[in-house]
C-alpha positions as CSV (number, residue, x, y, z in Angstrom):
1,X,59.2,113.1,-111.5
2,X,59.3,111.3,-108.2
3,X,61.3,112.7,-105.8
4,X,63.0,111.3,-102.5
5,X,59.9,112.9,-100.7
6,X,57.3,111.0,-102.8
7,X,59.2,108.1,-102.5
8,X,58.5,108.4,-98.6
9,X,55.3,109.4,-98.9
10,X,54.4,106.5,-100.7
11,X,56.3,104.1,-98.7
12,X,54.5,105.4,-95.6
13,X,51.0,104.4,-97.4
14,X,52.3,101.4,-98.7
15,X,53.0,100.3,-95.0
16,X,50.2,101.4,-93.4
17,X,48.2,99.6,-96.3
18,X,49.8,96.8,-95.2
19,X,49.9,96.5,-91.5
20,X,45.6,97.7,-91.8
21,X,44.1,94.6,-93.3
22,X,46.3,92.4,-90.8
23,X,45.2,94.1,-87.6
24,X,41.5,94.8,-89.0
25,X,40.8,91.1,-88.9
26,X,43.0,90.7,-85.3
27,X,39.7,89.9,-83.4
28,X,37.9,86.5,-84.8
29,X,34.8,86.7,-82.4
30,X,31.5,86.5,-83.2
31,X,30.5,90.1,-83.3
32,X,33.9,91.7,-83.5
33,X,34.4,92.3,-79.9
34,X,37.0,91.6,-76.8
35,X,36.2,88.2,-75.6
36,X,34.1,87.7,-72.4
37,X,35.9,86.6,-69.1
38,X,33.7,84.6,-66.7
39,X,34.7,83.7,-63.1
40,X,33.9,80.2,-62.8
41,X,32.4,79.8,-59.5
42,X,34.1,83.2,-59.0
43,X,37.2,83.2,-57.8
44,X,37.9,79.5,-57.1
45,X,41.1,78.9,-57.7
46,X,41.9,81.1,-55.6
47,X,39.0,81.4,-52.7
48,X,36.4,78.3,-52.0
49,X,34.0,78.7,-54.5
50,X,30.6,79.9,-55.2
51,X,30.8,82.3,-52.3
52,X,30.3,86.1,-51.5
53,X,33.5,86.5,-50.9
54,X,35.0,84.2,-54.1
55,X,32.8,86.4,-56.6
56,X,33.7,89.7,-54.9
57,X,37.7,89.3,-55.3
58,X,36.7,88.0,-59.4
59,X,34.7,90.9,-59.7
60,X,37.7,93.1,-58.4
61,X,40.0,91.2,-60.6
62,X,38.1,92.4,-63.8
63,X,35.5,89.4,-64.2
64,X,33.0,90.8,-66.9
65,X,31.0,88.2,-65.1
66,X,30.2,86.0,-62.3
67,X,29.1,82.3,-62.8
68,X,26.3,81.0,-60.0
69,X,25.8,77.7,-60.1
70,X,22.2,76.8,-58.8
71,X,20.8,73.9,-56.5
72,X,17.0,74.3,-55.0
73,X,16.5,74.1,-51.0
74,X,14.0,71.9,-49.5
75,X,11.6,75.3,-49.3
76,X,12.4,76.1,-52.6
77,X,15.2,79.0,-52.1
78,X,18.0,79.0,-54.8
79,X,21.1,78.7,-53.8
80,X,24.3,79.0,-55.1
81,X,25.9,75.2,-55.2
82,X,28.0,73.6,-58.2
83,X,27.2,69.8,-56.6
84,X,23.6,68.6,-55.9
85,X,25.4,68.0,-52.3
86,X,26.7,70.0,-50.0
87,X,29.6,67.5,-48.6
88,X,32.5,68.4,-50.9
89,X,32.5,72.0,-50.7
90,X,30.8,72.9,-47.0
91,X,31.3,71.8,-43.2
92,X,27.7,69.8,-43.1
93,X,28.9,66.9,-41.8
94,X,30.0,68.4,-38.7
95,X,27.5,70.8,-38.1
96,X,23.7,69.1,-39.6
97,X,25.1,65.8,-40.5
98,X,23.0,63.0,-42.7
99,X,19.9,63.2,-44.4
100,X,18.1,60.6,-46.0
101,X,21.6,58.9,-45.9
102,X,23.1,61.5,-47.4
103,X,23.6,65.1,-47.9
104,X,21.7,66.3,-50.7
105,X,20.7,70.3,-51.3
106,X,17.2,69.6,-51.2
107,X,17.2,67.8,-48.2
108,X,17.9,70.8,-46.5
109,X,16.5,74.2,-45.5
110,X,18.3,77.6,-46.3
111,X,18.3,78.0,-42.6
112,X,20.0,75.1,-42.1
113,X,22.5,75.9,-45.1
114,X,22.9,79.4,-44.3
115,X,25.0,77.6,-40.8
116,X,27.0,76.1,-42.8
117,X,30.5,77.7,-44.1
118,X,32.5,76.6,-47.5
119,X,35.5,75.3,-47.3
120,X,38.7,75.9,-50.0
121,X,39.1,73.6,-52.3
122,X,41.6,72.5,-55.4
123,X,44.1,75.4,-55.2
124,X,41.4,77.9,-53.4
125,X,42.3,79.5,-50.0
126,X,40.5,80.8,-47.3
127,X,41.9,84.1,-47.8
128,X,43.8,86.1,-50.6
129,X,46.6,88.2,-49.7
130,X,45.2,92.0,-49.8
131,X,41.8,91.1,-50.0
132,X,38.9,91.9,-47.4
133,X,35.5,91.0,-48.7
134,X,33.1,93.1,-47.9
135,X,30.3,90.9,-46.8
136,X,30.1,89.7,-43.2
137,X,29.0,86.0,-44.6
138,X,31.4,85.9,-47.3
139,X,32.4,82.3,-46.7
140,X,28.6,81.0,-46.2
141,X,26.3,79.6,-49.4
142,X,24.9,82.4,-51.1
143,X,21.2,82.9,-52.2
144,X,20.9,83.9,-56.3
145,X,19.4,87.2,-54.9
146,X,22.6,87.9,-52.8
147,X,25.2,87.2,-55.5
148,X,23.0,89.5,-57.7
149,X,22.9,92.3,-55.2
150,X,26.4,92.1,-54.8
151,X,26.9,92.2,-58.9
152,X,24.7,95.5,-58.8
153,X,26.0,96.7,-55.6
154,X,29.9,96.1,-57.2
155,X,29.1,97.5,-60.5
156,X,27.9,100.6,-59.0
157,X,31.3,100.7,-56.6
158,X,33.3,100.0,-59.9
159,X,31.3,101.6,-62.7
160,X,31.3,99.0,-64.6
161,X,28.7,96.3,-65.4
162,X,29.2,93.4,-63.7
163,X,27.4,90.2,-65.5
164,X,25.4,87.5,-64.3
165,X,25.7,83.9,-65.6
166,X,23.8,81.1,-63.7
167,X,23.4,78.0,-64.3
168,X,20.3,75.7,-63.8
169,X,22.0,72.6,-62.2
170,X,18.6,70.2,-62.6
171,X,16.7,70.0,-65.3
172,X,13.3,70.9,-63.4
173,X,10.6,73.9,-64.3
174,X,10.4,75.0,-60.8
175,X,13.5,76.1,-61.1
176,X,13.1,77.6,-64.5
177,X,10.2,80.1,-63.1
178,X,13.0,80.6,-59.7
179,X,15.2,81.8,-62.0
180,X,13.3,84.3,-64.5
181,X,11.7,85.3,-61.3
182,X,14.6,86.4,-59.2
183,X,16.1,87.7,-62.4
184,X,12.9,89.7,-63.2
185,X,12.1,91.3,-59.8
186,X,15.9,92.7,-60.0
187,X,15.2,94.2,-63.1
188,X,16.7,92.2,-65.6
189,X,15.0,90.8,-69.1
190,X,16.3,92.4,-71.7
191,X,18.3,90.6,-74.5
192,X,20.8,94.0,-73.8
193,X,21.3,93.3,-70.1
194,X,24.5,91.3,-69.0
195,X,22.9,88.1,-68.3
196,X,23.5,84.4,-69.4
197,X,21.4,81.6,-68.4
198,X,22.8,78.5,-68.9
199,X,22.5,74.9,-69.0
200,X,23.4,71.1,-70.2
201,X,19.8,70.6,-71.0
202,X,18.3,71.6,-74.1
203,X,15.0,70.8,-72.6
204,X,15.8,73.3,-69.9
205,X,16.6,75.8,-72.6
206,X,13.8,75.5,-74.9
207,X,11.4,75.4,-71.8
208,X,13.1,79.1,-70.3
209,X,13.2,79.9,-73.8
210,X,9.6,79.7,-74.1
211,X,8.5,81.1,-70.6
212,X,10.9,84.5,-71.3
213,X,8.7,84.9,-74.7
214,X,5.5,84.2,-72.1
215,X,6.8,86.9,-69.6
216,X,8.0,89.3,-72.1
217,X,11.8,88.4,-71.6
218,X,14.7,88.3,-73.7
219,X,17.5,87.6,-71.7
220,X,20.6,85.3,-73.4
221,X,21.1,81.7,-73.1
222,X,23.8,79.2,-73.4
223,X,23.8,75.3,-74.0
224,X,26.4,73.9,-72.4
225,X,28.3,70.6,-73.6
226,X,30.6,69.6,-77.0
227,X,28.1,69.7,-80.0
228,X,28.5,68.6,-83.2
229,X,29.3,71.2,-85.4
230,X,25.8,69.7,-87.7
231,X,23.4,70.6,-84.8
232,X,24.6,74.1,-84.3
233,X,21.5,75.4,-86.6
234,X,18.8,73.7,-84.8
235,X,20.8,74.8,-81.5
236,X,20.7,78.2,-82.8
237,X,16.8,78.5,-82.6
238,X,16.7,77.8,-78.8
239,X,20.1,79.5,-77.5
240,X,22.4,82.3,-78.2
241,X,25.9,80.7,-77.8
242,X,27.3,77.4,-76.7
243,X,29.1,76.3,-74.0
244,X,31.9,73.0,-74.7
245,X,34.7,71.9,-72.4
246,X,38.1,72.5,-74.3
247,X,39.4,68.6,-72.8
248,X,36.8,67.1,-75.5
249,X,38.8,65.3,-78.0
250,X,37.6,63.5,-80.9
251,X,35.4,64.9,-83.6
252,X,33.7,67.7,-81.0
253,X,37.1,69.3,-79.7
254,X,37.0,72.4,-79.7
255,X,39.5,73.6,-82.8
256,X,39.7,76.9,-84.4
257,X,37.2,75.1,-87.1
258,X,34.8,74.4,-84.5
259,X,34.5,77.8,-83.5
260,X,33.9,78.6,-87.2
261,X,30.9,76.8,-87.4
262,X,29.7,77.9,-84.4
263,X,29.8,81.4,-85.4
264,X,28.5,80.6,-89.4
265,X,25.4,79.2,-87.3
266,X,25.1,82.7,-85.2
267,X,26.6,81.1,-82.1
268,X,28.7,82.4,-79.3
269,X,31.4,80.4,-78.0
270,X,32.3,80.5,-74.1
271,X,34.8,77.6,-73.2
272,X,35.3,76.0,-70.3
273,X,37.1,75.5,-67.9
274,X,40.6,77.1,-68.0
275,X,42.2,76.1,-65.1
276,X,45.8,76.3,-65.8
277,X,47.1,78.1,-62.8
278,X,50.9,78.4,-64.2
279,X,50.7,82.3,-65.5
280,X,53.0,81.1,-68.8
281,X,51.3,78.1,-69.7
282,X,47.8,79.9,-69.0
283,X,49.0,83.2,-71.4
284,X,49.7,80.6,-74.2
285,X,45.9,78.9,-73.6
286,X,44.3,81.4,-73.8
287,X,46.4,83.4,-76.7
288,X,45.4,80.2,-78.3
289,X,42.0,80.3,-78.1
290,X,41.7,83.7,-78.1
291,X,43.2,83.6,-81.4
292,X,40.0,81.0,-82.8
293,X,37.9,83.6,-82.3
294,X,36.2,81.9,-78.6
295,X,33.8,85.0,-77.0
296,X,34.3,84.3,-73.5
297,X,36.3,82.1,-71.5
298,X,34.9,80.1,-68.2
299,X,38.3,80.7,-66.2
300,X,39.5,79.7,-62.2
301,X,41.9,82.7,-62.3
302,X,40.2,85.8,-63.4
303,X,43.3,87.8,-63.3
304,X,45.0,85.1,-65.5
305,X,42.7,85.9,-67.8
306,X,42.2,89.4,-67.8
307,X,45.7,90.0,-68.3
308,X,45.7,87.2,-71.3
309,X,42.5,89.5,-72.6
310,X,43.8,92.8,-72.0
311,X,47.2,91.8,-74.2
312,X,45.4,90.5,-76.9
313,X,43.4,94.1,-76.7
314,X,46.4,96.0,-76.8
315,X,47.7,94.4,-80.4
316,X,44.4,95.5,-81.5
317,X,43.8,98.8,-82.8
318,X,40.3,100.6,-81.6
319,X,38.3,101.4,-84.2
320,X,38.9,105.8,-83.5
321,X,42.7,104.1,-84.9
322,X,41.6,102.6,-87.9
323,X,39.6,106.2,-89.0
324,X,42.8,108.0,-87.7
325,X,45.5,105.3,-89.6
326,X,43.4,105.7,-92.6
327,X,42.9,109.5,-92.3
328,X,46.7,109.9,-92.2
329,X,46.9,108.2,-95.6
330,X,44.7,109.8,-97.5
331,X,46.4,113.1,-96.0
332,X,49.7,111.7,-97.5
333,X,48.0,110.7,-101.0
334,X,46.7,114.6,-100.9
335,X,50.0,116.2,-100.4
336,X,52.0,113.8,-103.0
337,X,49.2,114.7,-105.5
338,X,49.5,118.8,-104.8
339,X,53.5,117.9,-104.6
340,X,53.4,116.8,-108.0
341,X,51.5,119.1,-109.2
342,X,53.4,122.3,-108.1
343,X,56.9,120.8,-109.3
């Protein structure tokens, strides 16, 4: 006979039964876990970007990692530069002026760069309110080396691992070997280590894919751009997750199929650029996305983002919940049973 008190049991399992399946599949990612926030440029919607002092505030924001664009000096030093000039986002006019009739990277030397300070743009600032970087160059064009060392010298301040996810600006090998080297002699390589290398070249990808193999290297890599959804198996040999802009339209938006694909073909997915600096209208974005199943998100306010991430986390249950939830009912299965059998 069921009594009032088996009647709640059951009710209790029934419910938890329910709610399980629903929360179990909450994350759509690739591999199950909390999407990837990357500061794009660092902090530049918020401080000029690519700079010391730009990564630093992302990094203290909660940027898993740190996007360095890179442009090659004219003796061969990387630097980190989104344009293949310097006018837009630096003071060169004023201080080195014209070369060559114009004011490309690599007609310039890193000492000559290193003079040169970066100035706000978009929405950036030259400070944020609160905020001291640390560096006494913050504002001047990094080297790859220096945003790495402050990655490593920030996730040992934080303890937590602070990613690296540059981007080969020109399709040329010299760069290539720049970048595996710097990477290598700062003791990166490994598939496991929180490094991206990225691109819009597939040349450039299948040519770093081939030298990691050479050196011994495994590190990840991303091809940037909208592909069709048919080329994300031939992608997949060369490139661990894609890259696409979430403005495409047509037949390569980016659409909660899209994603699917992606991920049937073993493919991450980290979109770019979220830019929305309106905190409601960027929640909804990203909820939106987020909801696809995209792995990482290329965003101009990290803290945006973070807090975006860290809500969707919270609706999920951790795993330790999903042994405890289903723990509790086969606890209340075993008392209705013995219940029953002792009336």
């Amino acid at each position: 006979m069921r009594t009032p008190f088996h009647a709640g049991l059951l009710g209790l399992a029934l419910l938890a039964a329910a709610t399980l399946p629903a929360q179990a599949t909450a994350l759509k990612t690739l591999n199950g876990q909390a999407p990837l926030v990357v500061a794009h440029r660092g902090a530049s919607g918020y401080l000029p970007e690519h700079t010391l002092a730009g990564y630093e505030l992302a990094i203290k924001m909660g940027a898993d990692y740190i996007e360095p664009d890179l442009q090659l000096t004219k003796d061969g030093h990387l630097v980190a530069m989104h344009d293949t000039t310097l006018n837009r986002t630096t003071d060169v006019a004023t201080v080195l002026g014209r070369r060559n009739n114009g004011y490309r990277v690599a007609d310039y030397t890193l000492a000559e760069i290193k003079q040169l300070t970066v100035k706000p743009t978009g929405t950036g600032k030259t400070s944020y309110p609160g905020f001291t970087p640390s560096s006494a160059d913050a504002l001047r064009v990094p080297t790859f080396a220096e945003v790495i060392q402050l990655a490593q010298s920030q996730s040992a301040l934080t303890g937590r691992t602070v990613g690296l996810y540059p981007e080969a600006k020109i399709a040329d090998p010299l760069m290539e070997d720049k970048i595996l080297a710097t990477l290598a002699q700062h003791g990166y390589g490994k598939s496991s280590d929180a490094v991206f290398i990225q691109s819009f070249s597939l040349d450039t990808m299948k040519n770093i894919r081939a030298k990691q193999q050479s050196l011994g290297m495994s590190l990840q890599q991303v091809f940037l751009g909208n592909s069709a959804s048919s080329s994300f198996a031939d992608i997949a040999q060369y490139v661990n997750g894609i890259g696409p802009s979430i403005n495409a339209s047509g037949a390569n938006a980016v659409t909660e199929s899209y994603i699917q694909a992606a991920h049937a073909a073993g493919l991450l997915v980290h979109g770019y650029t979220f830019a929305q600096a309106n905190a409601g209208l960027a929640a909804a974005q990203y909820d939106k996305y987020f909801g696809w199943g995209m792995d990482g998100v290329f965003s101009n306010y990290t803290d945006l983002a973070v807090s975006a991430r860290n809500e969707l986390m919270a609706a999920v249950p951790e795993p330790s919940s999903y042994a405890l939830m289903l723990s509790g009912i086969g606890l209340l299965g075993w008392v209705a049973r013995r219940r029953r059998h002792t009336a």
